[in-house]
N, C-alpha and C positions, 0 to 999 in steps of 0.2 A: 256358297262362299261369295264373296266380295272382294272386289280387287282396291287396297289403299291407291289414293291420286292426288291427293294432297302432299304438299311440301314438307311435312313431317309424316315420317313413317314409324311404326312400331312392330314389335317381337315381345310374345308374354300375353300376360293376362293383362286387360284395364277393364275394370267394373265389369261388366258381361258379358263384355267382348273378348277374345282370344287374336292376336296377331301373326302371323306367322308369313317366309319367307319357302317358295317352290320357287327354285330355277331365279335365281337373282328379282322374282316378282313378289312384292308384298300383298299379302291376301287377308280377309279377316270372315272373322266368322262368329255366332254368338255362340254363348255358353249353352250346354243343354239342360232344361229344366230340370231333368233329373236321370242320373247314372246307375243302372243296372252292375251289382255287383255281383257275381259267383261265390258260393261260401268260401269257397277254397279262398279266394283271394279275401273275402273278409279272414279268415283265419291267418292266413298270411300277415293280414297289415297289424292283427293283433299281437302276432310274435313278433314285427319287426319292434313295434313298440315297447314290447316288452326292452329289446337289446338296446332300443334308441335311448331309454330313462337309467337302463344301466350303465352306458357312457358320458351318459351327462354325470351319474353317478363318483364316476371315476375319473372325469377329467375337475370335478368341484372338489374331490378328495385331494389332487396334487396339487391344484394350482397355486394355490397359496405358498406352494417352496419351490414351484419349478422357473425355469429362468431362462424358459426358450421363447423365441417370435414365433406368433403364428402362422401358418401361410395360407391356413383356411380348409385343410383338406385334413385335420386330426378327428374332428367329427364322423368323418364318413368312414375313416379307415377304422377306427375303435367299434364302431358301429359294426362293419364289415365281419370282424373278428368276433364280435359278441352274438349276432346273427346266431356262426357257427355253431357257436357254445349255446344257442336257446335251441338249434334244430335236435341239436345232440341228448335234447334229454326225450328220454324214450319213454318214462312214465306219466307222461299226461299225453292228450290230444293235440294235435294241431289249434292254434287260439288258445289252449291255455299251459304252453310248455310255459318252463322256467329256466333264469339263471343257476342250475346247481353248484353248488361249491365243488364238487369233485372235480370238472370240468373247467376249472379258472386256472391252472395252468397252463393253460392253450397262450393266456397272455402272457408268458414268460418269454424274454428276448425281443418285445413288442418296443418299435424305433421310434420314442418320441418326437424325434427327430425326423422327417421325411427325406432331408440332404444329406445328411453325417449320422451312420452309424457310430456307436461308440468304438466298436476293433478298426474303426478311419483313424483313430485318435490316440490307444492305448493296444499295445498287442500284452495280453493280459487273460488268466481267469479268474475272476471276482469269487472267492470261497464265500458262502454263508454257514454259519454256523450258529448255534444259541447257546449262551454263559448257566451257570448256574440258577441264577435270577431271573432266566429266562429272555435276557434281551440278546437282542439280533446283530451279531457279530459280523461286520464284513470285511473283509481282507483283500488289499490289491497292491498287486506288483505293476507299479507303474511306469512300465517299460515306453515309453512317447516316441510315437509316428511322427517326427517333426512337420511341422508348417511352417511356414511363413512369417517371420515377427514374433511368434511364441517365446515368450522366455519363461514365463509363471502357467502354470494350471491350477485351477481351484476343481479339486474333486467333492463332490456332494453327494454325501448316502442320504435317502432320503426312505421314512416307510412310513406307511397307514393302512388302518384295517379299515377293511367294507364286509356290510350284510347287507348283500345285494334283497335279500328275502324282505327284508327289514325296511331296505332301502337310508339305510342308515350309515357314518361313516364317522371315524376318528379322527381329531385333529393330527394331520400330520406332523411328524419330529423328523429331524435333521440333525446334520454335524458335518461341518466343512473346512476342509484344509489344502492349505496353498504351496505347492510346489514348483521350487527352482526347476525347471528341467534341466538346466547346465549342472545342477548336482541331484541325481534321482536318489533316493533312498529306496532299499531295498524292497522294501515293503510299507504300505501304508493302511491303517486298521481306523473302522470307525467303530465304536459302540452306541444302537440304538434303543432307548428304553422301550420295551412293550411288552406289555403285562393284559393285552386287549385279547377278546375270545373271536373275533372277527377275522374272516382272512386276512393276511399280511400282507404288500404288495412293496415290494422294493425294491428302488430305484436307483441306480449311478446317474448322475449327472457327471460334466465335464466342460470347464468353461477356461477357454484363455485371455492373459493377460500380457502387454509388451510393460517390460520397463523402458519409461523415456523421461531424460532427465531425471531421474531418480526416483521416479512416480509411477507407480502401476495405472495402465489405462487399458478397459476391457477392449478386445477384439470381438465386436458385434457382426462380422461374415457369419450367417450362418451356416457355412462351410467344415466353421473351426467349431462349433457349438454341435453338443452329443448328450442323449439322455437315453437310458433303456428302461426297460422294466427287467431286472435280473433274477427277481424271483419271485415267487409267489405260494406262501405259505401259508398248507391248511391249518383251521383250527386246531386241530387234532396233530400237526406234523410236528413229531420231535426231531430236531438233528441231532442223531447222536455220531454222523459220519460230517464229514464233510461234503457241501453240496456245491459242485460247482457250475459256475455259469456258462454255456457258449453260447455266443452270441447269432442272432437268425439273419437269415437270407431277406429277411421283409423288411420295407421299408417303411420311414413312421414321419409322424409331421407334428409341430410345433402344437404348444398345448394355449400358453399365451400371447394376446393381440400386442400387449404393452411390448418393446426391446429392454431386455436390463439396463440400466442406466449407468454410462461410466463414470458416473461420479461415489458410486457403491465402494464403501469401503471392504478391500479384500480379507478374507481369515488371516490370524495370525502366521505366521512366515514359518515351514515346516522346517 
């Protein structure tokens, strides 16, 4: 190793070299020609991989209807969770486990959100259910945890199906409506079309708005801002009861870098 002495120091990789800091001194050192791996740990990096292309999977399925900031750390945590779900299949080897479908409920209750769970926002359980036609019925009593400036909320059901096997995903559908919270309505139901053979994966979202001047203007805290994953429905799953959601102890983090923009015209007025 080498000690930096130059008026510019570094930390990290540059071209061959590697930087690093012991005891307040910067050191450097080059890269080595080449890294001896254990299979074990080659097997490992091939299962992480497997869970790393499945979250990519799942955050390019929502993004397009979800309306959270990022903070940088939704990657790692989805990651984290899908891990779980590739260790857990017991029928292949290490290096070539899989995402099985039986095991994707693991992500139910998963906080898109890493600041504001959804029960910070709504003390509530969210019923799913499926109509005749087979679309995904969801039902919420939108009981409000006040904050701060809140006068409006836009709740957003959101769902898409994934084959993780397939590596393939549905455009997601939506349906959002805006509520007074100075007048709650007892109950508020979204109906979602899906007629898809893929698992289902559905979402609450939860976004507030202040009236000022007579104009709705979003509350971009992401303090006030909530998204879950509330369910998560196999191929195969019929509801013929009602399924309801509570919500977990885990913590989740923003999907999108963009902030929703307060110039966004809000749903029609509940």
């Amino acid at each position: 190793m080498a000690r930096q002495t130059g008026p510019v120091t570094f930390t990290g990789k540059l071209g061959n070299l590697i930087g690093y800091e012991v005891d307040g001194v910067h050191l450097l050192r080059s890269m080595p020609a080449h890294v001896e791996r254990s299979y074990a740990t080659k097997r490992s990096a091939l299962d992480f991989g497997t869970a790393s292309k499945g979250g990519r999977l799942l955050r390019n399925a929502l993004s397009g209807e979800l309306e959270i900031p990022d903070d940088g750390k939704l990657v790692n945590r989805i990651n984290k969770v899908l891990q779980a779900i590739v260790k857990a299949d017991a029928h292949h080897f290490p290096g070539q486990r899989r995402i099985l479908t039986r095991h994707l409920p693991a992500l139910t209750g998963f906080n898109l959100n890493s600041t504001t769970k959804l029960d910070q926002l709504l003390t509530f359980q969210p019923v799913l259910t499926k109509d005749k036609d087979g679309n995904i019925c969801v039902s919420v009593n939108p009981a409000f945890k006040k904050t701060k400036g809140t006068t409006h909320l836009e709740i957003k059901a959101i769902v898409t199906g994934i084959d993780f096997a397939k590596a393939k995903y549905t455009a997601a559908v939506s349906e959002s409506k805006l509520i007074d919270v100075r007048a709650l309505p007892e109950k508020v139901a979204f109906v979602l079309p899906y007629a898809e053979k893929e698992t289902a994966f559905v979402v609450l979202q939860v976004i507030p708005f202040q009236m000022v001047n007579g104009e709705l203007a979003l509350l971009e805290d992401v303090k006030h801002l909530a998204a879950d994953i509330i369910g998560v429905l196999l191929p195969d799953k019929t509801l013929s009861v009602e399924v309801h959601y509570k919500p977990a102890t885990r913590s989740a983090s923003p999907l999108r870098k963009q902030p929703r923009s307060s110039k966004k015209k809000p749903p029609p007025l509940e």
